[in-house]
C-alpha positions, 0 to 999 in steps of 0.5 A: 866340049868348049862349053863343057869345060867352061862349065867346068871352070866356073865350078872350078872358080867356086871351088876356090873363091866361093868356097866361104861363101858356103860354109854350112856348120863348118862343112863346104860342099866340093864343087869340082864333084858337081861340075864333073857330074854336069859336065862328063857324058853317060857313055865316054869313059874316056871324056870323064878320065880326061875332063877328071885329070885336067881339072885336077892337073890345074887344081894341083898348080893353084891349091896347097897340097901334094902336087899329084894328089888333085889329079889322083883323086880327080881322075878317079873322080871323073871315070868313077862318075861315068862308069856309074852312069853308064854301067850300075845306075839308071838316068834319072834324077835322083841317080844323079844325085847319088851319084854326086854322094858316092863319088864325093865320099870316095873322093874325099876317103882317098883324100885321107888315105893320102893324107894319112901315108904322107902327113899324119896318121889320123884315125881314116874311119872316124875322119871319113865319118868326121870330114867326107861323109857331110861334105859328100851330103853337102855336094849332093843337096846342092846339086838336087838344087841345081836339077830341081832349078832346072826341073822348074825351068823346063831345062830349056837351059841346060838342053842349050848348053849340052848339059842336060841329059848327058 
């Protein structure tokens, strides 16, 4: 579990300082979504509820947004990941990778449902179509690098850490 949230954290520490780094046509992909899909196991919906909500607990104490919102959207994040896995998709690759796009559209959607309650009225269809539908895209083509990487390398590595096959 030690190491699991350690990867976590380096995805975490992507998210705020490499983020620029990534910036393709304007769009970045979101990190957090990539280390939850690496990190949760297939049949602990409670491990992806509590490695959600604490990744988004200490992304609300270091971003700018409403405080609460991180954890919100984090903690759906991390059970709809699980729940994925375990009850509607099968364990391979390219599931995974779904996976990875249909929790970072969700998550970003609920982003702008809360943006739009509690800052300004935007247009959500056209901003989720605009805004989370490339980031979600973005997240996913990283993450099929990440496990064609580990495809290529036998996944010797991440079998070591815990990571592959979870």
């Amino acid at each position: 579990m030690l190491i699991r949230v350690f990867v976590l954290f380096i995805f975490f520490l992507f998210q705020l300082a490499l983020r620029d780094s990534f910036v393709l046509w304007g769009i970045t992909p979101n990190f957090l979504i990539i280390g939850l899909a690496l990190t949760v196991k297939k049949n602990n919906l409670l491990d992806g509820v509590l490695i959600g909500a604490g990744c988004g607990l200490f992304y609300d104490f270091i971003s700018y947004s409403t405080f609460g919102s991180g954890i919100l959207t984090l903690t759906f994040a991390g059970f709809l990941t699980v729940f994925l896995t375990k009850h509607i998709f099968t364990e391979n690759k390219f599931s995974k990778v779904l996976i990875v796009f249909l929790v970072a559209l969700l998550h970003g959607a609920i982003t702008l449902f809360i943006i739009n309650y509690f800052y300004a009225r935007i247009n959500i269809a056209v901003e989720i179509i605009r805004l989370a539908l490339p980031v979600s895209i973005y997240s996913a083509l990283l993450y099929s690098l990440l496990l064609l990487g580990s495809y290529f390398s036998d996944g010797k590595f991440w079998k070591k850490l815990g990571l592959y096959g979870a």
